[in-house]
C-alpha positions in Angstrom: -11.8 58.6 -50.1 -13.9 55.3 -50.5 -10.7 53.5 -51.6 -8.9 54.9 -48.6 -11.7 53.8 -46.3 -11.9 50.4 -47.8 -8.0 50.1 -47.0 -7.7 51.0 -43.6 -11.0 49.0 -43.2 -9.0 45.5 -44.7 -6.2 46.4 -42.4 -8.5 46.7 -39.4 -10.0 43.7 -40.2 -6.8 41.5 -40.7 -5.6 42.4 -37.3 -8.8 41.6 -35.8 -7.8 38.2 -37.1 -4.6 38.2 -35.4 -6.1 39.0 -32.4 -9.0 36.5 -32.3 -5.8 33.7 -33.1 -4.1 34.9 -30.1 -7.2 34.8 -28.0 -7.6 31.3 -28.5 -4.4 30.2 -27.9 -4.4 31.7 -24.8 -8.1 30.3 -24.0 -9.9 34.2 -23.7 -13.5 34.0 -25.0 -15.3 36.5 -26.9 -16.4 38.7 -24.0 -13.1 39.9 -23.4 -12.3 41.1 -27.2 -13.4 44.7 -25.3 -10.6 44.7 -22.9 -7.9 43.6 -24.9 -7.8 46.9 -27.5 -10.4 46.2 -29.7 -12.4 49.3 -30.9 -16.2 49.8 -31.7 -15.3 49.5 -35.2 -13.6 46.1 -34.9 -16.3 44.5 -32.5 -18.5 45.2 -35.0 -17.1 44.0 -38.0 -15.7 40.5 -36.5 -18.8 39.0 -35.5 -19.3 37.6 -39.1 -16.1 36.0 -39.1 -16.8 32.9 -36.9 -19.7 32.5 -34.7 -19.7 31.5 -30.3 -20.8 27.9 -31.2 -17.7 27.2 -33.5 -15.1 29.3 -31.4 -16.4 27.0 -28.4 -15.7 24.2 -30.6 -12.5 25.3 -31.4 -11.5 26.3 -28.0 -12.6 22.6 -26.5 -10.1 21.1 -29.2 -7.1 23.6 -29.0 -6.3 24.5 -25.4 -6.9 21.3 -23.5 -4.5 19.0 -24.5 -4.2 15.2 -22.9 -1.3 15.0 -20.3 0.6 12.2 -19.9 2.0 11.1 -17.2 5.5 8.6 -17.2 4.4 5.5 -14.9 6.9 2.6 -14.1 5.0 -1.0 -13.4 6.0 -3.9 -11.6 4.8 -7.3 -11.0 6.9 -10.0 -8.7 7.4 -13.5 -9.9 7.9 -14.7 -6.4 5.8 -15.7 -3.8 8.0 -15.4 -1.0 6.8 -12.9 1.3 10.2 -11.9 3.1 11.4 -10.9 -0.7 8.3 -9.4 -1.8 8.7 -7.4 1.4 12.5 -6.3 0.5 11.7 -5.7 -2.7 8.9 -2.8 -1.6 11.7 -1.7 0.0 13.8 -1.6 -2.2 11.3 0.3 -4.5 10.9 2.7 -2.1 14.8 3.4 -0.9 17.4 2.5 -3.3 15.4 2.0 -7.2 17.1 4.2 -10.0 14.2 5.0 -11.3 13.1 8.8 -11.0 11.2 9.7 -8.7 8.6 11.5 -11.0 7.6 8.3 -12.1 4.4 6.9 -10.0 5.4 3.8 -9.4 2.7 0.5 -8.8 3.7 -3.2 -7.8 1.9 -5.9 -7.7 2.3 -9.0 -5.7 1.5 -12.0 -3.7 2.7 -14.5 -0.7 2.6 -18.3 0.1 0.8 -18.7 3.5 2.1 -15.9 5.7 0.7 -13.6 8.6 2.0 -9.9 8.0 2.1 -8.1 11.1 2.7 -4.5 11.5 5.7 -2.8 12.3 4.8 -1.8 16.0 2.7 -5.0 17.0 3.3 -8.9 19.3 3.5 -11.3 17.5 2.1 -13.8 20.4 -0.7 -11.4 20.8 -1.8 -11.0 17.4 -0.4 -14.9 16.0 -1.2 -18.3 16.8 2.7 -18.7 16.5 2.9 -22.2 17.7 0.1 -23.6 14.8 1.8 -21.7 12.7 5.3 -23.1 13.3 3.7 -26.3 12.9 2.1 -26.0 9.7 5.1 -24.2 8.0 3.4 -20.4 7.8 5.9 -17.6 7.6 5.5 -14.8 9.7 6.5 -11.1 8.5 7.1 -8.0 10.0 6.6 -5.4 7.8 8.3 -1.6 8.3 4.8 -0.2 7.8 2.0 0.0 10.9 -1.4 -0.9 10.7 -2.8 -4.6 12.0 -2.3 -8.7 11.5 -3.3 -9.8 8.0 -3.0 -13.4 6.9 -1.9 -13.9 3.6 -2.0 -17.2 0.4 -2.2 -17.3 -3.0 -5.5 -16.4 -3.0 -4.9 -12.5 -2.0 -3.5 -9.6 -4.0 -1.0 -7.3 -2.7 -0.5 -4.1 -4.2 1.8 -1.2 -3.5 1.7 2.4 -4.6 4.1 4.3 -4.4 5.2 8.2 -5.4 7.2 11.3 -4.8 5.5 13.0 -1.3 4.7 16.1 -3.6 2.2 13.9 -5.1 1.5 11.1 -3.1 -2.2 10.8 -1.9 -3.1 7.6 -0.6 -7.3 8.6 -1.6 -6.0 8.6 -5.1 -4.5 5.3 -4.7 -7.8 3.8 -3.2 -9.9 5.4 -6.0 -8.0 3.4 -8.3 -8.5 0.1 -6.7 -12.7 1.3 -6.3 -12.1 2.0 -10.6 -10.7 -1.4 -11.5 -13.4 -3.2 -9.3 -16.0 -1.3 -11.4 -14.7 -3.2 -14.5 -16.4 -6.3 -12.3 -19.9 -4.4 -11.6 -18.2 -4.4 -8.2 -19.3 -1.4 -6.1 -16.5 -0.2 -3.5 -16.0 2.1 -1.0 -13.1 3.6 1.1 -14.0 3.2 5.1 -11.9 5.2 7.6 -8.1 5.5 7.3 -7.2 2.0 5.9 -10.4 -0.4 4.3 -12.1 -0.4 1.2 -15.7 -2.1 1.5 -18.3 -3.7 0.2 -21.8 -3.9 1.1 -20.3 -3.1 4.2 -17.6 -6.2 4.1 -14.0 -5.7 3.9 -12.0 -7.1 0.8 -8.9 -4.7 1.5 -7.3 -3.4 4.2 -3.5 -1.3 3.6 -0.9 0.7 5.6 1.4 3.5 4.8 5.1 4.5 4.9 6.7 7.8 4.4 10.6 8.2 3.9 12.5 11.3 2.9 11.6 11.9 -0.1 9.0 9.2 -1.4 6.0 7.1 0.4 4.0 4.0 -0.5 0.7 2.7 0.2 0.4 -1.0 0.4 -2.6 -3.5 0.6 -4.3 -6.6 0.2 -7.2 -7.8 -1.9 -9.5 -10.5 -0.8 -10.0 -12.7 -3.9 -10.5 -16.4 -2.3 -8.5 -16.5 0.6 -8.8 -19.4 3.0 -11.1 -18.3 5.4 -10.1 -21.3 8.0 -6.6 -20.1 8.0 -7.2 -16.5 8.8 -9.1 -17.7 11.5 -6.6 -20.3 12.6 -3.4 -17.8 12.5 -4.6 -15.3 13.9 -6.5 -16.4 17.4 -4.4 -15.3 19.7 -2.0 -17.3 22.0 -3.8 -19.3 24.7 -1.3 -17.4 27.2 -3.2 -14.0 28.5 -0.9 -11.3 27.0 -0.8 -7.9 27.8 0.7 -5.6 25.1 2.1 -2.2 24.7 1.8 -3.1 21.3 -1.0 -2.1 18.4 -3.9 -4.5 18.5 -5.6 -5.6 15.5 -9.4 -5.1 15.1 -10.6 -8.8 13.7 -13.7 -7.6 11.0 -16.4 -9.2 9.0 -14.5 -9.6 5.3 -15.4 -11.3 2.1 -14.1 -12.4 -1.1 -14.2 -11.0 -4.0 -14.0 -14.4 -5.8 -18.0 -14.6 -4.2 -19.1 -11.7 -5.1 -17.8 -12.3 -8.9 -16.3 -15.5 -9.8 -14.6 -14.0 -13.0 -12.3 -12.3 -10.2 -8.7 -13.9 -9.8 -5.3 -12.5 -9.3 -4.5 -12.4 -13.0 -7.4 -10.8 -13.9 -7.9 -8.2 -11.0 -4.2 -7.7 -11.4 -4.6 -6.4 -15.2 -7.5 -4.4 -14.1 -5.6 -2.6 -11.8 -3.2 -1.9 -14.0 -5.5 -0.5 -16.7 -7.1 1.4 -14.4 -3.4 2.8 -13.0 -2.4 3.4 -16.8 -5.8 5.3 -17.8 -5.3 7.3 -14.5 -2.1 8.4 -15.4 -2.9 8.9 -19.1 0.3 6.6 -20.0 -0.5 4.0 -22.5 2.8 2.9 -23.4 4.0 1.8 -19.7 4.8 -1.8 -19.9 4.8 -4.5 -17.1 8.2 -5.3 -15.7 8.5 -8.6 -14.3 10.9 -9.1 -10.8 12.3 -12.7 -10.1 14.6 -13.4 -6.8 17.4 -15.1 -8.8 18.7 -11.4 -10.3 17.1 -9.0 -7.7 19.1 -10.9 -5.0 22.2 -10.0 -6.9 21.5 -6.2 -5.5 23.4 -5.6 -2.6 21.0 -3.7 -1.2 18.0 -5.5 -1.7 19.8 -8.5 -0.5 21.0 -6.6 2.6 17.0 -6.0 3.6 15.7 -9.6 2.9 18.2 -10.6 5.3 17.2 -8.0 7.7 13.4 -8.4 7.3 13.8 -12.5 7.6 16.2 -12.4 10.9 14.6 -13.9 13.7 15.8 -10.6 15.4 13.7 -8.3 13.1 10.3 -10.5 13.0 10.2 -11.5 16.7 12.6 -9.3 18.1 11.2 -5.8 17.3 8.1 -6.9 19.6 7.7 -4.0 22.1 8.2 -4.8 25.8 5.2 -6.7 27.0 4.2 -9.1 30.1 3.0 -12.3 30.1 0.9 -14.1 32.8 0.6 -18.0 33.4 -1.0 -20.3 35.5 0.4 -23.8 36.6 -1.2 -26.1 38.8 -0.1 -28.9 41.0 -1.2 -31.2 43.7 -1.0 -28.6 46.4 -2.1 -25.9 44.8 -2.1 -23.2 41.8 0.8 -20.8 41.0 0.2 -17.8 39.1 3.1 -15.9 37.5 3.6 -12.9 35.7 6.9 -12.7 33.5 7.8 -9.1 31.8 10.0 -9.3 28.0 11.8 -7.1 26.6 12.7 -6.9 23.1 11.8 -11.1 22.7 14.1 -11.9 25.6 13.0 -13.6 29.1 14.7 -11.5 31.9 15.5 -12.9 35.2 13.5 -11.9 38.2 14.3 -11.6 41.3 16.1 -14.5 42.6 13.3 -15.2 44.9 11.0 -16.6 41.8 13.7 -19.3 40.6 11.3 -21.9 41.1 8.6 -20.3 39.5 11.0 -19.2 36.5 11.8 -23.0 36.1 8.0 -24.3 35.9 7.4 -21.6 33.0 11.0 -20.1 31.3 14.2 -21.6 31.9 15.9 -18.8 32.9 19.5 -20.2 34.5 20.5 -19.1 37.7 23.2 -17.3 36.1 20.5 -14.9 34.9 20.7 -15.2 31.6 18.1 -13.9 29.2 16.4 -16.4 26.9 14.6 -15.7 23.7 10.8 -16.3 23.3 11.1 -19.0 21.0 10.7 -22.7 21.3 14.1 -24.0 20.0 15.5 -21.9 23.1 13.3 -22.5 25.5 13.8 -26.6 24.5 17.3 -26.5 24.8 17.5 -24.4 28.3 15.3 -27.2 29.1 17.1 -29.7 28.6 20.7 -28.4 30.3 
């Protein structure tokens, strides 16, 4: 009888193993041996076999393994802004790579004023200064306000399948990799990221079918004289149907840490994007012009985003007013555009269309732009 206890007692006992091993793969804790068919008997006699502190340890270790998450990375060799631009677009539309893969791409521009998708460029732009001094000026496809851009700002682009896209995660990494400068950061409203109240990043957003990107600038030592200089607006008293821009106090980060530059902000972000995404082995892929502009349809949107059409063009309808004076007296105007072109007015304002636009009196339209206007001048 005592051998036959002692044998049913070993067998009881081994399956309470079993039982605690499946338990713990499938992340139960000891309260719950009750409900899953343990007797009395076995409760009793597998308390000595392990005790809450080491299954706890065991647990932590076993059934929370590190995910990983495949990341692609991207860093443009170009500072042409129209490119840059394409390429994001590219990114976005056309790039083999799967769309699983959070994508990041880091970038900057020679001297350029980015305007958004839906705003005047002669409301928002010092177009004539800029024409002068050789600044390009870029529409992008996303909304949001003016931004000037040089060498001294940091673009960045996120972008990700819509199932996972989440443009607060995208700004928490940017507030993460400023940490790594004992830079405190904060996300304001829709589009800014502060600090100490100053903005040193503002970004926009674009959704297509099936994936969307976040995009944005950093403030590292931008020339303050230029932002100012670009983007005054036009002496001429616009009145848009446009999106105006809201002009705000900003800083550089270069003055609030001088170890800040776009090399070294750059790799921080992508640390940051890397530890975020548990992916240690994603390495940087560098873009230059000379092969991406051997895609045709890359090299189909640079030439759509740099057409005269596209950057001036796209400008929503909008009226102009201007003031001339003479001798005898002052003539005030008001002119409407549509789509960048001058339309005739009625043919009882000719000579007022001649002081301003040189509209023909075959009515032709003219577009907003110098070259035009100085050769209607001229005939």
């Amino acid at each position: 009888k005592q051998w036959y206890q002692r044998r049913v007692r070993g067998r009881k006992i081994s399956n309470t193993n079993k039982m605690i091993s499946m338990q713990r793969s499938c992340g139960m804790g000891i309260g719950k041996l009750g409900q899953c068919g343990f007797t009395a008997f076995q409760r009793q006699h597998c308390s000595h076999l392990f005790s809450i502190k080491n299954w706890k340890r065991s647990y932590s270790s076993s059934t929370t393994p590190s995910t990983s998450t495949p990341t692609k990375i991207f860093s443009s060799t170009t500072n042409d802004p129209i490119f840059n631009l394409a390429t994001e677009d590219w990114l976005l539309k056309d790039s083999p790579y799967p769309l699983t893969h959070p994508t990041l791409f880091l970038w900057r521009n020679s001297p350029t004023v980015v305007i958004g998708r839906y705003q005047n460029p002669w409301k928002e732009c010092h177009v004539q200064k800029m024409e002068e001094d050789n600044v390009t000026l870029a529409r992008r496809q996303s909304g949001g306000g003016a931004v000037y851009q040089d060498l001294g700002n940091t673009c960045f682009t996120f972008i990700s399948n819509n199932s996972v896209y989440s443009k607060e995660t995208n700004s928490e990494i940017i507030i993460q990799a400023l940490k790594k400068f004992g830079i405190s950061a904060v996300a304001s409203g829709r589009n800014d990221i502060l600090v100490d109240g100053l903005k040193i990043s503002g970004s926009a957003y674009k959704k297509s079918a099936q994936k969307s990107f976040h995009h944005g600038t950093l403030l590292i030592n931008v020339d303050m004289n230029a932002l100012q200089k670009y983007l005054n607006p036009n002496i001429l008293k616009l009145k848009s149907k446009g999106v105006s821009s809201v002009v705000a106090r900003v800083v550089n980060l270069s003055t609030l840490n001088t170890n800040i530059t776009h090399d070294t902000l750059s790799q921080a972000i992508i640390d940051t994007f890397k530890e975020h995404y548990n992916d240690k082995d994603s390495k940087v892929e560098n873009l230059d012009q000379q092969t991406l502009s051997q895609i045709p349809s890359l090299a189909e949107s640079y030439n759509s985003l740099k057409d005269w059409n596209w950057r001036y063009g796209a400008t929503p309808a909008f009226e102009i007013n201007f003031e001339t004076r003479f001798d005898w007296g002052i003539i005030d105007g008001k002119k409407g555009s549509s789509h960048q072109l001058l339309r005739r007015g009625d043919k009882r304002d000719k000579n007022i269309q001649r002081l301003a636009f040189p509209v023909d009196d075959r009515g032709d339209n003219v577009e907003f732009k110098g070259s035009a206007i100085q050769q209607k001048r001229s005939l």
